[in-house]
OpenMM code with the backbone's topology and positions (N, CA, C; nanometers):
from openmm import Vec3, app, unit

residues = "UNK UNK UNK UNK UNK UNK UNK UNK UNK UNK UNK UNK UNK UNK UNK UNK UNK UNK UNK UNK UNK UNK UNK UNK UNK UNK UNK UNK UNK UNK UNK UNK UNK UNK UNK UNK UNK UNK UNK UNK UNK UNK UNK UNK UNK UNK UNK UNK UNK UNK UNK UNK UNK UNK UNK UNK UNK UNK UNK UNK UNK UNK UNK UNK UNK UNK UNK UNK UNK UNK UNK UNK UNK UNK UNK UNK UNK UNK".split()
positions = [
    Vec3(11.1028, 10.9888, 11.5931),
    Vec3(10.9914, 10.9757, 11.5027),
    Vec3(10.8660, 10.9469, 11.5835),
    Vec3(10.7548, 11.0184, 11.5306),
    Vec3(10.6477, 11.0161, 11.6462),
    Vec3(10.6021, 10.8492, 11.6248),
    Vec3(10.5021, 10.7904, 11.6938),
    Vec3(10.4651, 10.6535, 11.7323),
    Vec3(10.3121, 10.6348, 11.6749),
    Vec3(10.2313, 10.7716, 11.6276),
    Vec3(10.1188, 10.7087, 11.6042),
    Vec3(10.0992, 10.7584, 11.4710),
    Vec3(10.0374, 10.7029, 11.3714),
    Vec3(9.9758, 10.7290, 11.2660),
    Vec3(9.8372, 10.7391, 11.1854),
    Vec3(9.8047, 10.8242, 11.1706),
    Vec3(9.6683, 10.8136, 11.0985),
    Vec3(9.7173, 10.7585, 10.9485),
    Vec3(9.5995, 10.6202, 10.8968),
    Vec3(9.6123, 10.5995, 10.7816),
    Vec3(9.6724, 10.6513, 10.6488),
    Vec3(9.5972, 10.8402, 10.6575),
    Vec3(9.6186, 10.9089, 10.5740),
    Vec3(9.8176, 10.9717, 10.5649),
    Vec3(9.8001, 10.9330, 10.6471),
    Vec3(9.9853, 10.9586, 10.6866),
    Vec3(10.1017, 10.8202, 10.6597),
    Vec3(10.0153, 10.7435, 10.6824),
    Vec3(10.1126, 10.6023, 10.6686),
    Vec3(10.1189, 10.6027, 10.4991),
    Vec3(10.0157, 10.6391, 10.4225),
    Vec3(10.0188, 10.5945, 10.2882),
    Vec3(10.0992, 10.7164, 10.2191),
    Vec3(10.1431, 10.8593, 10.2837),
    Vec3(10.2160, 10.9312, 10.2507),
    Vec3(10.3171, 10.9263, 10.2492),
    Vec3(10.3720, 10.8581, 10.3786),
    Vec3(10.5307, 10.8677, 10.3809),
    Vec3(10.5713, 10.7407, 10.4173),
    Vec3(10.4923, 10.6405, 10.4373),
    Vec3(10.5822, 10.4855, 10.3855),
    Vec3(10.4916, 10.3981, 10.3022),
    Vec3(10.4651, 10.4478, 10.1767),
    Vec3(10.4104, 10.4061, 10.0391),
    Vec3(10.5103, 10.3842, 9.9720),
    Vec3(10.5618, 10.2343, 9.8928),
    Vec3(10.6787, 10.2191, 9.8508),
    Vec3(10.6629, 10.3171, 9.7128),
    Vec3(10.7590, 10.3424, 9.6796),
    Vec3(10.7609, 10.4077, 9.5312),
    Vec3(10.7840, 10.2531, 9.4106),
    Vec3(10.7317, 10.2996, 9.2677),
    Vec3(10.8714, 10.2143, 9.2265),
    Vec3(11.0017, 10.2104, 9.2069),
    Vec3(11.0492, 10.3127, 9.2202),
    Vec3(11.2267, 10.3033, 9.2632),
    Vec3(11.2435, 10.2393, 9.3326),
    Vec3(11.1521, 10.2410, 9.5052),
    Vec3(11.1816, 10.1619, 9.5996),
    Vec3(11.1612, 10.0105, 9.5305),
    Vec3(11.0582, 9.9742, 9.4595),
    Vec3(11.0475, 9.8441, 9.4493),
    Vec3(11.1658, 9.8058, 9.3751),
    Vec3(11.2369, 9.8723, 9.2805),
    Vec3(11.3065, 9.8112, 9.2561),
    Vec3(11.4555, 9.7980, 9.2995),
    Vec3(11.4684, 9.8696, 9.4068),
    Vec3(11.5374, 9.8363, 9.5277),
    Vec3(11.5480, 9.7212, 9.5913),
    Vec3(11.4177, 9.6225, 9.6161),
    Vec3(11.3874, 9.5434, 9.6755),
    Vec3(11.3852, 9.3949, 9.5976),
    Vec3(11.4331, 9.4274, 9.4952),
    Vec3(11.3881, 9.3388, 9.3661),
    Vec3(11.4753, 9.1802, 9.4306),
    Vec3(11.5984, 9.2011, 9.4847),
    Vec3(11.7343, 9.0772, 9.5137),
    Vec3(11.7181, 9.0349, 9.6367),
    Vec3(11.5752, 9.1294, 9.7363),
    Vec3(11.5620, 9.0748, 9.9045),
    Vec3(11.4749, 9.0065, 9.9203),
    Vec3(11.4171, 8.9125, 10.0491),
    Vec3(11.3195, 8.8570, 10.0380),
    Vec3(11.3647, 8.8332, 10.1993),
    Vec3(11.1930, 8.8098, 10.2923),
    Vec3(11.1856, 8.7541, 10.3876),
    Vec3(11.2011, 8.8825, 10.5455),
    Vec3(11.2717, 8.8664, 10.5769),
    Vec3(11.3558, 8.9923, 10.6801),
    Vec3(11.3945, 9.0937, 10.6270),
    Vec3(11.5066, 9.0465, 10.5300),
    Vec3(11.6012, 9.1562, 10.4689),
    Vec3(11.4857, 9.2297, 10.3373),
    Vec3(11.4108, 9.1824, 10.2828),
    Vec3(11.2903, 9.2893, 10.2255),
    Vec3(11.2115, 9.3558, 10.3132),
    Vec3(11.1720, 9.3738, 10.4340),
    Vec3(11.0666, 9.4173, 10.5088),
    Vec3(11.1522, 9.4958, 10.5806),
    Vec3(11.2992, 9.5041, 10.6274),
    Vec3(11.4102, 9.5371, 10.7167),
    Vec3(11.4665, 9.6653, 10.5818),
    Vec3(11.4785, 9.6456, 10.4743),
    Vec3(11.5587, 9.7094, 10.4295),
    Vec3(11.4557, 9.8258, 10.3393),
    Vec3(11.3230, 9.7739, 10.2973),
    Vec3(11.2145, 9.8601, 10.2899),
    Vec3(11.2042, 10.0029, 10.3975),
    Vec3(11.1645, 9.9660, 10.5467),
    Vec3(11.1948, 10.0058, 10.6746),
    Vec3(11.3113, 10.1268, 10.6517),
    Vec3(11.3815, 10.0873, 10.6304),
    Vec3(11.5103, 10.1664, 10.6760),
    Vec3(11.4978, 10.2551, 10.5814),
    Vec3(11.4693, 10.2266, 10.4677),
    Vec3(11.4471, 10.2881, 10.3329),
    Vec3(11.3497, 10.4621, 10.3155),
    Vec3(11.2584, 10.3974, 10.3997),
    Vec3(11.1504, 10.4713, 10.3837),
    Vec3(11.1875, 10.6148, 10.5210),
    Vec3(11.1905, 10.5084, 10.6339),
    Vec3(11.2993, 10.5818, 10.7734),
    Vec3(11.3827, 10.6805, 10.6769),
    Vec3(11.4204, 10.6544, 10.6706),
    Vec3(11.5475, 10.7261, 10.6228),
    Vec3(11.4992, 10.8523, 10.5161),
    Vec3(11.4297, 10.8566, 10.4406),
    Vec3(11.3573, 10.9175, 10.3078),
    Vec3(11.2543, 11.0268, 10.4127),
    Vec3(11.1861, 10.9730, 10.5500),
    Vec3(11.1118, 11.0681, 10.6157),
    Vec3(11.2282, 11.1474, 10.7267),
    Vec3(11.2914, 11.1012, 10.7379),
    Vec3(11.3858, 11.1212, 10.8639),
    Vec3(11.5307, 11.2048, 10.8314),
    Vec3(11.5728, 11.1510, 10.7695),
    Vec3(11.7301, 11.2253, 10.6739),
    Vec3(11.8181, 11.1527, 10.7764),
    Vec3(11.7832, 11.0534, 10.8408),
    Vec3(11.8877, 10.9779, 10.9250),
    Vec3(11.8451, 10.7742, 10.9648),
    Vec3(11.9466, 10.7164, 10.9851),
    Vec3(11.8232, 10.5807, 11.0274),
    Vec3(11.8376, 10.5903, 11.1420),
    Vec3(11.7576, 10.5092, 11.1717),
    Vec3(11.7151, 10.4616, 11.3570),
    Vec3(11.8165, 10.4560, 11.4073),
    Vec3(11.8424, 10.4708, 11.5575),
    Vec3(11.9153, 10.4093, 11.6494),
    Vec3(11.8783, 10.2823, 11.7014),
    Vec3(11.7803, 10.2358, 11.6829),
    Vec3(11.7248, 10.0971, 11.7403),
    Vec3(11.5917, 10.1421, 11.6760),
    Vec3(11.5468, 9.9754, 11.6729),
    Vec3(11.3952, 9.8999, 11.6013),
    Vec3(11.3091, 10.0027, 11.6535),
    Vec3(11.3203, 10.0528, 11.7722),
    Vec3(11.1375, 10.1068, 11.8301),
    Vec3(11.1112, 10.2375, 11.7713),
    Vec3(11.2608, 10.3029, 11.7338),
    Vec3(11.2173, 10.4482, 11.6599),
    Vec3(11.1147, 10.3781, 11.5229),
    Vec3(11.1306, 10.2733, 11.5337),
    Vec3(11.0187, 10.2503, 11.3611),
    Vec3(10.8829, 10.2016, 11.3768),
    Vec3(10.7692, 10.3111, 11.3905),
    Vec3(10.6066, 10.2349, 11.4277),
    Vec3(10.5984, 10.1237, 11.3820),
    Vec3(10.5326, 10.0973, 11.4768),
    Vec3(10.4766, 9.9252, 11.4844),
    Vec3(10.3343, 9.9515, 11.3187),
    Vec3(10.3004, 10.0215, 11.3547),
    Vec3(10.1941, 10.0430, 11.2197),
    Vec3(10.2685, 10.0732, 11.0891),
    Vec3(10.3801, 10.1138, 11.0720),
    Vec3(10.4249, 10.1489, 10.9766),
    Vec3(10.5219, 9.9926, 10.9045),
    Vec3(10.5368, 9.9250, 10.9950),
    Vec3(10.6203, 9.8078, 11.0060),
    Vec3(10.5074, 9.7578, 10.9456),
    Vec3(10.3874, 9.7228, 11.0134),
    Vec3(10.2298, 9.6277, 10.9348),
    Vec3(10.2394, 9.6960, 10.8043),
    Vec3(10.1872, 9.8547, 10.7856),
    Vec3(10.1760, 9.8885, 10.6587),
    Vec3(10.2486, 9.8448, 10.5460),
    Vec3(10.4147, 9.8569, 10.5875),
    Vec3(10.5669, 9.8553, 10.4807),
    Vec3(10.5413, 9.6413, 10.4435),
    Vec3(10.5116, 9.6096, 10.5561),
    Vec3(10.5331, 9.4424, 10.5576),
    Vec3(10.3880, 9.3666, 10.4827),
    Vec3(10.3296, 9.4765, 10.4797),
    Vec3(10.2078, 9.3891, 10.3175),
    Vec3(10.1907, 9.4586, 10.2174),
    Vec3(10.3151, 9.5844, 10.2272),
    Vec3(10.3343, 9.6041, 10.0486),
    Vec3(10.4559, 9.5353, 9.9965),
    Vec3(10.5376, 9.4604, 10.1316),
    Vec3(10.6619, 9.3678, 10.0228),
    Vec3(10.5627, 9.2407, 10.0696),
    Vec3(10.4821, 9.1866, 10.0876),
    Vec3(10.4282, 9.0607, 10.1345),
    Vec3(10.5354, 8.9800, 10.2011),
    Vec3(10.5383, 9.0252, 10.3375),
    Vec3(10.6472, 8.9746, 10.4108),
    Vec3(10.5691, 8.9762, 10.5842),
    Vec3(10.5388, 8.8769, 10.6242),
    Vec3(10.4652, 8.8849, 10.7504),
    Vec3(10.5698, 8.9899, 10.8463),
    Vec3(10.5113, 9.1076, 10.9222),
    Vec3(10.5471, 9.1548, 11.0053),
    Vec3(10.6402, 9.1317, 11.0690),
    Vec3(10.6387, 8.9998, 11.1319),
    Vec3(10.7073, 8.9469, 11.2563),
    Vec3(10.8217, 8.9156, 11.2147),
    Vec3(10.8709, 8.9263, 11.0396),
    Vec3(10.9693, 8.8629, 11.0144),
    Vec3(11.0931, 8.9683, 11.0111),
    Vec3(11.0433, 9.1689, 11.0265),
    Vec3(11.1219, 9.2330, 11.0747),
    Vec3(11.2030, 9.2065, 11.1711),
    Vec3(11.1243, 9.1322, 11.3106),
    Vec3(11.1866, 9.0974, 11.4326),
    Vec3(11.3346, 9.0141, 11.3734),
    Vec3(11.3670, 8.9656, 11.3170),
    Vec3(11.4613, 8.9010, 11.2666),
    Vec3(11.5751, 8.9654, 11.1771),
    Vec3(11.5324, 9.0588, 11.1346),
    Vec3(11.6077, 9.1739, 11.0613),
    Vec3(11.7257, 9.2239, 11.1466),
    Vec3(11.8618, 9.2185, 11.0979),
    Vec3(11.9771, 9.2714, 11.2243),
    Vec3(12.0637, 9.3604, 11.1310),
] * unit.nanometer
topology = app.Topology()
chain = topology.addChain("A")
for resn in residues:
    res = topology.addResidue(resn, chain)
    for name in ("N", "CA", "C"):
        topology.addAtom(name, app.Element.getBySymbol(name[0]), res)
Protein backbone atom coordinates (compact mmCIF):
# COMPACT_ATOMS: atom_id res chain seq x y z
CA UNK A 1 0.00 0.00 0.00
CA UNK A 2 1.55 3.23 -1.11
CA UNK A 3 2.79 5.60 2.06
CA UNK A 4 1.62 8.98 1.00
CA UNK A 5 -1.70 10.55 0.80
CA UNK A 6 -3.30 13.53 -0.44
CA UNK A 7 -6.25 14.63 1.80
CA UNK A 8 -8.58 14.16 -1.07
CA UNK A 9 -7.66 10.40 -1.00
CA UNK A 10 -7.60 9.77 2.74
CA UNK A 11 -11.34 10.93 2.94
CA UNK A 12 -12.08 8.43 0.01
CA UNK A 13 -10.87 5.37 1.09
CA UNK A 14 -10.53 5.52 4.93
CA UNK A 15 -13.83 7.55 5.67
CA UNK A 16 -15.67 5.35 8.12
CA UNK A 17 -19.04 4.40 6.65
CA UNK A 18 -21.96 3.83 8.97
CA UNK A 19 -21.83 0.16 8.70
CA UNK A 20 -18.34 0.65 9.76
CA UNK A 21 -19.51 2.60 12.75
CA UNK A 22 -21.52 0.23 13.68
CA UNK A 23 -18.94 -2.25 13.63
CA UNK A 24 -17.16 -0.35 16.13
CA UNK A 25 -20.06 0.17 18.37
CA UNK A 26 -18.53 -2.86 21.44
CA UNK A 27 -14.56 -1.40 20.87
CA UNK A 28 -12.94 1.29 22.47
CA UNK A 29 -9.31 2.58 22.99
CA UNK A 30 -6.68 0.32 20.73
CA UNK A 31 -9.03 -2.25 19.71
CA UNK A 32 -11.42 0.72 18.04
CA UNK A 33 -8.61 2.53 16.18
CA UNK A 34 -6.80 -1.18 15.45
CA UNK A 35 -9.87 -2.76 14.24
CA UNK A 36 -11.23 0.44 12.26
CA UNK A 37 -7.52 0.16 10.50
CA UNK A 38 -7.78 -3.22 9.48
CA UNK A 39 -11.27 -2.61 8.43
CA UNK A 40 -10.78 -0.04 6.07
CA UNK A 41 -7.06 -1.92 4.96
CA UNK A 42 -8.80 -4.52 4.09
CA UNK A 43 -12.01 -2.80 2.12
CA UNK A 44 -8.96 -0.82 -0.03
CA UNK A 45 -6.66 -3.75 -0.25
CA UNK A 46 -8.79 -7.21 -0.52
CA UNK A 47 -6.15 -8.48 2.00
CA UNK A 48 -4.77 -7.22 5.70
CA UNK A 49 -1.34 -6.14 6.43
CA UNK A 50 1.53 -8.19 7.08
CA UNK A 51 2.78 -5.83 9.74
CA UNK A 52 1.71 -2.17 11.20
CA UNK A 53 3.93 -0.13 8.54
CA UNK A 54 1.91 -1.40 5.46
CA UNK A 55 -0.81 1.07 7.27
CA UNK A 56 0.05 5.11 6.65
CA UNK A 57 0.93 6.88 9.41
CA UNK A 58 -1.68 9.61 7.96
CA UNK A 59 -4.29 7.30 7.51
CA UNK A 60 -3.79 5.95 11.18
CA UNK A 61 -4.18 10.15 12.31
CA UNK A 62 -7.12 10.39 9.86
CA UNK A 63 -9.04 6.71 11.01
CA UNK A 64 -7.91 7.71 14.95
CA UNK A 65 -10.11 11.14 15.08
CA UNK A 66 -13.02 9.68 13.40
CA UNK A 67 -13.23 6.88 16.31
CA UNK A 68 -11.75 9.64 18.83
CA UNK A 69 -9.03 7.48 19.85
CA UNK A 70 -5.49 9.22 20.16
CA UNK A 71 -3.22 7.80 17.46
CA UNK A 72 -0.61 6.44 19.59
CA UNK A 73 -3.07 4.15 21.06
CA UNK A 74 -2.85 1.97 17.66
CA UNK A 75 0.80 1.36 18.83
CA UNK A 76 -0.81 -0.90 21.37
CA UNK A 77 -3.15 -2.69 19.10
CA UNK A 78 -1.77 -6.59 18.68
Amino acid sequence: MRQDWEPEDLIEVWTLLDDDEKRLRNKSGANRVGFALLLKFFEAEARFPENVSEIPASAVAYVAQQVKVAPEEFAAYD
